[in-house]
Structures are given as structure tokens and as C-alpha cells.
N, C-alpha and C positions, 0 to 999 in steps of 0.2 A: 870669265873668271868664276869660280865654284865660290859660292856664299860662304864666307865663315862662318855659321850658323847654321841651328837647323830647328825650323818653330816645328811645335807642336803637331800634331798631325792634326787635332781638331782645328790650332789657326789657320795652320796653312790652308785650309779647305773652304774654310767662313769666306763669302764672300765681301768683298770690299766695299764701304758702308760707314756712314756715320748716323747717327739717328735727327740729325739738324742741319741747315744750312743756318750759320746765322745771317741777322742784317749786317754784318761787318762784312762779310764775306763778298754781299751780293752787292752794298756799294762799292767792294772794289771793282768785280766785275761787271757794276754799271758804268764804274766812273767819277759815280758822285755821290755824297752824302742823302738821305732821304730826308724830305723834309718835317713827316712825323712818323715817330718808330710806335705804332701800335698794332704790334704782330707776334712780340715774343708773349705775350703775358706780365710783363714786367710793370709794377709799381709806377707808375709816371707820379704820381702825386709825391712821391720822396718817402725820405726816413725821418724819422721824428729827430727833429733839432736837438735833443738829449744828446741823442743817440752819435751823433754826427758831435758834440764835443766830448761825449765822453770817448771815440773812437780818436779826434785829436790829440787830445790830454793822454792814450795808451799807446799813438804811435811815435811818443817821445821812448819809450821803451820796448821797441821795435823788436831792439834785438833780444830778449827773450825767448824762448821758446815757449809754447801754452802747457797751462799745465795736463798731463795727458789723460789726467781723472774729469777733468774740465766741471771741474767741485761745483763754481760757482753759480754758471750758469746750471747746473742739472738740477743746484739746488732753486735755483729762482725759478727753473719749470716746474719742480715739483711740487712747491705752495702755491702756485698759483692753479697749478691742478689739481690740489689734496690728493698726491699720492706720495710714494715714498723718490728720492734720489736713484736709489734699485731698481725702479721700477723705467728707467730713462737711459736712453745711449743718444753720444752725440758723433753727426760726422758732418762730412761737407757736401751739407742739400741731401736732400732725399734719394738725388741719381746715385750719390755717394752711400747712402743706406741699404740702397736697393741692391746693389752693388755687395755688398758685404752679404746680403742676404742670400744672393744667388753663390754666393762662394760656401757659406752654409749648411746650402740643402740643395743644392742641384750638381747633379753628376751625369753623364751617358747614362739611359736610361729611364733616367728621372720624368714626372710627365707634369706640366706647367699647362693650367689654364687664363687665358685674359681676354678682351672683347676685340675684335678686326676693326682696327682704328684707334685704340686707346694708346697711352702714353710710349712712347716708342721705346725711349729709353732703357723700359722693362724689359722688353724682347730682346732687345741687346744685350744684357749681361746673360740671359738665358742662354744664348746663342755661345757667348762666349763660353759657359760652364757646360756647355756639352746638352743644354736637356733637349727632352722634345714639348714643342710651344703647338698648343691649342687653340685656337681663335675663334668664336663666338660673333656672330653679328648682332651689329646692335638692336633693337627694335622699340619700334614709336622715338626716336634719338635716344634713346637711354639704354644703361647697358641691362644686357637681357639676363637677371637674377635665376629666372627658372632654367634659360638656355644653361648658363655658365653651370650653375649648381648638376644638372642634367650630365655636363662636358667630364665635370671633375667627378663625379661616380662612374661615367662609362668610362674613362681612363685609370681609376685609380690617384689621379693628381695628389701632387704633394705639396704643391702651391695654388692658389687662384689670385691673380693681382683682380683689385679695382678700385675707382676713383669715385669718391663720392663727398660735396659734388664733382661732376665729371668732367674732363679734360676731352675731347673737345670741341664739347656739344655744351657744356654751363648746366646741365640736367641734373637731376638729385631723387634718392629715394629718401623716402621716411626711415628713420631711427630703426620703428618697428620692422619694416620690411627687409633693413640690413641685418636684426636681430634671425627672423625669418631665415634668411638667406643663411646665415654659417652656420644654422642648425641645420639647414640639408645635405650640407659639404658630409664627405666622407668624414670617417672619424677619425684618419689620420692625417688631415688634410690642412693646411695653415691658410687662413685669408691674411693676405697682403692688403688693408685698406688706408690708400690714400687719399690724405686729407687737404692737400695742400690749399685747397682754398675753404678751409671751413669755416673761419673769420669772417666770410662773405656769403655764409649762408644761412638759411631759416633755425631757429633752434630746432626743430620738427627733423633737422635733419643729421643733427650730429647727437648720435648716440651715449649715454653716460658713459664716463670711464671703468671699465671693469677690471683691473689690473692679475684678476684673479683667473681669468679665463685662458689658458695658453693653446687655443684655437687662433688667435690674431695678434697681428700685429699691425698697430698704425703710425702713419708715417706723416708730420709736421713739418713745417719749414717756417723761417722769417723773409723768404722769397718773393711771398706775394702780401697782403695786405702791409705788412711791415713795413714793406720798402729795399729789403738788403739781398738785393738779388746778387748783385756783385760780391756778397761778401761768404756764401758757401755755408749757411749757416742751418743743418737739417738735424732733425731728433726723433726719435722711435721710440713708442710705449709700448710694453707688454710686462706680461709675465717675468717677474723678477729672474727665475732658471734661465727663462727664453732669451732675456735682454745678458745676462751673465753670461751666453753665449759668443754673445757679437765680441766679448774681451780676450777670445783666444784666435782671433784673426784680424780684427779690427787694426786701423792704423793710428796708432795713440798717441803720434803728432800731425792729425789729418786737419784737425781745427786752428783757425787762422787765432789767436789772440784777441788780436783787437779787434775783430770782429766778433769775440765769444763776448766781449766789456760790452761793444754796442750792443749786442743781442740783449744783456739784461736791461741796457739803459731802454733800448726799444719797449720791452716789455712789460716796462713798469711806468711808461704813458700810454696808457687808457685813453686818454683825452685827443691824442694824435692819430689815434688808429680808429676812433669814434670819426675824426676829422674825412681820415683816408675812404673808411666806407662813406661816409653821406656822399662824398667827391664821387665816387664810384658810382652809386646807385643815381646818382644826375648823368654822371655820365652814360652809363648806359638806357638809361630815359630816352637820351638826344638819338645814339643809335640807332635805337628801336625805330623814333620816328622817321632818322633817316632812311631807313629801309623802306619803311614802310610809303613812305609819301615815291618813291622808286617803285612801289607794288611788288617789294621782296616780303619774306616775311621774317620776323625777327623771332627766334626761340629765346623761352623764358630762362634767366639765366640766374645762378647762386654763384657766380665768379666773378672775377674780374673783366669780364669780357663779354662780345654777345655773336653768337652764332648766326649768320643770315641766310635765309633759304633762296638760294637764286630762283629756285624755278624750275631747274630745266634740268640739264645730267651735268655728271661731271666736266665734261669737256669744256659745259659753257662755262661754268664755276670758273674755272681755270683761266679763259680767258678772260674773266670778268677781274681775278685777281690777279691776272698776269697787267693787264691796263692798268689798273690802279699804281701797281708798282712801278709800272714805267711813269705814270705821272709824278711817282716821288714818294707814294707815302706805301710805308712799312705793314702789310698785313699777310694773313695766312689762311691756309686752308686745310681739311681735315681730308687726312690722306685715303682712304677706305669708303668706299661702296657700303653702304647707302649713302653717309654723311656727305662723302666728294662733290653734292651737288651743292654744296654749301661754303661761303665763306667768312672768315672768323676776324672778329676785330675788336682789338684789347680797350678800356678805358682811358678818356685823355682829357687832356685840359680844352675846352673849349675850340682853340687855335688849332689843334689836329684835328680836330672832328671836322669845323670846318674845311679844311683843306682835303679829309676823306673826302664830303659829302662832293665836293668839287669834284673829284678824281673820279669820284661812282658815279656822278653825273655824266660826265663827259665819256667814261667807258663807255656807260650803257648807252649812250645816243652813237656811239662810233660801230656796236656791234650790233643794232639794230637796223 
């Protein structure tokens, strides 16, 4: 029977693809629940108890709609940033920002640079708007500033994504050296820099706000330190014109409500998110050792997570995190050449490390 439709010539042509398997997915087709999920990057330590009744007490008002200026929260960003409301756009998570961005400025044509191995999510909207994607390897694990900067002059690029700290290696440049870096971008040239884990890193590394500058734009979430991964909650600063922008395509009922309420109540505990890093930084202490006492090696990390050097190439990586996960616990790996030889595992309460270090134990003695 002939399709009643007819997609795009550019869908119909993209090949078939999602940027994720989640762990929902893969305990169906294991069978069974995992018994620690530390593989998404995901908050284990929670959301701050505020936060979680102020979201109670707003889903008595469910039925609502948010409102589509999302005043509240853009105003409680913006004092705590000292910048203007103007100067802020909200959507659902950063995929959701990213997403609006690539509908913006990327067309057939268009030339997009980011590093071979970085956030995937990004290459997909690219992909879906027609451009052409440029990839950069990484070097020393971090993304390479001179390569990228090099990529987006010999193309003419109209975008350069990058993660800083990095997604997902845990690596990070200096303030300076990102200052550096979008000075040698072409002059028409926009940095995409995301921030999502900057809560979790060195002050040395996240740069003063410039709102004045409409060469970039950065990208926030409440996904990670916060805790509100489930609740879609991402935001983007730049240049007041630039962010004015995102309001003639944007979707101005894309923010959940009660999730915009929890977002301020999150926000305005300090004391919870002071809580969530120390948890972290223990956390990843324990990691580190676990590797290492295996004779993996552990890279230094400004995230939520810690990346481990297997050793060897990719192949072995993969079976090393393919055993773990048949033991039960929930981890990942970094899909791209160099990094491939590595595998990645998010922060956790004591009881999952535990049960890692079990699972990495018993891998590595089964492929040895």
C-alpha cells in the first residue's frame, strides 16, 4: 500500500538513529532491573527536599498551563546571575535548547563544527536541519581548542558546539583559554558552550558572564547537580538580540509548570547543592580508587562522573562494560576513537560503588 505521506527529502534520507539507548530500554531487553543505574549521568543524590514540596503543593494545580514568558523562574536566574531576565531563554533541557538553536541557524549548506565523541545529541539536530557536521578529535582527552578553532576557519562554520567541563571525558579548560578560543573563531562564527556540569567544577573554569558579547551562547540545566533530570528544566544566556531570537520559533508551552516552581525552590537551596557536590566529590574519590587498585587509570574529572582508562583499545572497553552490565549495574562508555578505550561511571551512594567495584572485579578476572 503507497504511504499517505511524504517526509521530507532530507528525513527520508537521515539514517535511522537515536542519540541514546536508555537503561529502561536495556532492562527490558535484559530482563531485569539493574541493580545500580550509574551510567546516565543522572543526579543519584536527589533534589533538594524544598524543591520536591514546593513541586507537591504546584501539582495540586496541575491543570494549568505554565506561563509561556516563564517570568518567574527567568527572573530568579537572573539575580542570581546579576544579569537582566532579557538576557535568558527557558526550554526543556539543553537537548531542548540545542534543538531550537539548530532550527535558527542551520540550513543545507550551513557548516557545524564539534569534537568526534562529544555530546551526541548535538549532531542530531544538526543532522536533522540539513547542515554539514565537522568533527575534530579530541587530544590529551580534552577537546582540542586549536584543532576546533583551525576546523571552523577552514570551513567558514557558523556554529562550533562545546562542553566545558566536558561530556565525556570530565576534562575542562581554564576560563582564559575558553576566552582564547572564541577569539580565533571566525568573526561570523557562534560558540555553542555547554555548561551543564559547571556546578561541579573549578571556579578557574567557568568564565564571567558577558552578556554583552553575541559571539556565544551558553547552555545550563537543573539536570545535573540539582537533581531534576526528569523534570526538563534547561536555560540559555546570551546576548539580549540573540536570546530575543529563540521567541519567534521557540515553543512557549515547552516548560513543564511544576517543574518551572521546583526549579526556583531548587535554586534558592545553596545548602542542598553545597550537600550534592561534597556527595560527589566522595564519590568520585571511591572511583578513582576503584580503578586504580584494578590498575585502570582514572581521569581527573569536574563532573559528575569519572572516566576510566581501560588500558587497552576499544574492543576491550566494551567488553569490560559490556560484563559489568550483564552483572547488573548500569554504566557507559564514550563512543569515539581515542576515548573508546575507556569506560565511564556516574556518582553513587556508597551501595552502587560497591556493587560496581564487584561487577569490575569479576569482569576483569573473567577476561583475563
Amino acid at each position: 500500500m503507497a504511504r499517505p505521506y511524504h517526509l521530507r527529502k532530507l528525513v527520508e534520507e537521515l539514517p535511522a538513529t537515536v542519540p541514546f539507548v536508555g537503561p529502561e530500554a536495556q532492562e527490558r531487553n535484559r530482563g531485569a532491573p539493574f541493580l545500580a543505574r550509574i551510567g546516565a549521568n543522572e543526579c543519584l543524590f536527589g533534589v533538594s527536599p524544598k524543591a520536591v514540596a514546593a513541586m507537591a503543593e504546584a501539582g495540586k494545580e496541575i491543570w494549568k498551563y505554565g506561563d509561556p514568558e516563564g517570568h518567574d523562574l527567568r527572573h530568579a536566574l537572573a539575580a542570581y546571575h546579576g544579569i537582566a531576565p532579557a538576557n535568558i531563554v527557558l526550554a526543556n533541557g539543553i537537548d531542548g535548547l540545542l534543538g531550537i538553536t539548530a532550527r535558527m541557524f542551520v540550513e543545507p549548506g550551513v557548516h557545524v563544527v564539534t569534537s568526534d565523541g562529544a555530546y551526541p545529541t548535538f549532531n542530531f539536530h544538526i543532522a536533522g536541519c540539513g547542515g554539514t557536521l565537522h568533527k575534530v578529535r579530541y587530544r590529551d582527552d580534552r577537546e582540542d581548542l586549536d584543532g576546533l578553532a583551525a576546523k571552523a576557519n577552514e570551513t567558514g562554520a557558523r556554529l562550533v558546539y562545546l562542553s566545558n567541563p566536558d561530556n565525556p571525558m570530565g576534562t575542562w579548560w581554564k576560563a582564559s583559554d575558553m576566552a582564547a578560543f572564541l577569539d580565533a573563531l571566525p568573526e561570523a562564527c557562534l560558540l555553542l558552550l555547554d555548561e551543564a556540569y559547571c556546578d561541579y567544577a573549578p571556579a578557574e573554569a567557568i568564565p564571567a558572564i558577558d552578556i554583552s558579547d553575541p559571539r556565544l551562547l551558553r547552555f545550563r540545566t537543573f539536570s545535573k547537580a540539582y537533581g531534576m533530570a526528569g523534570a526538563r528544566v534547561g536555560y540559555c544566556i546570551g546576548e539580549a538580540g540573540l536570546i530575543a531570537a529563540f521567541e519567534k520559533i521557540r515553543d512557549h508551552y515547552c516548560m513543564n509548570r511544576t517543574a518551572e516552581i521546583g526549579a526556583i525552590a531548587a535554586l534558592a537551596d545553596r545548602e542542598w547543592l553545597a550537600n550534592v557536590i561534597a556527595q560527589t566529590e566522595a564519590a568520585k574519590t571511591r572511583i578513582a580508587e576503584i580503578a586504580r587498585s584494578h590498575n585502570l587509570g582514572a581521569i581527573a574529572s569536574a563532573t559528575n562522573f569519572v572516566t576510566i582508562d581501560c588500558g587497552r583499545d576499544s574492543a576491550y572497553a566494551r567488553k569490560v562494560m559490556e560484563g559489568v552490565l550483564e552483572r547488573g549495574v548500569f554504566i557507559r562508555m564514550p563512543g569515539a576513537e581515542p576515548l573508546s578505550r575507556c569506560i565511564r561511571v556516574t556518582a553513587g551512594f556508597p551501595g552502587d560503588l560497591d556493587r560496581f567495584e564487584q561487577a569490575l572485579a569479576e569482569t576483569l578476572q573473567a577476561l583475563s
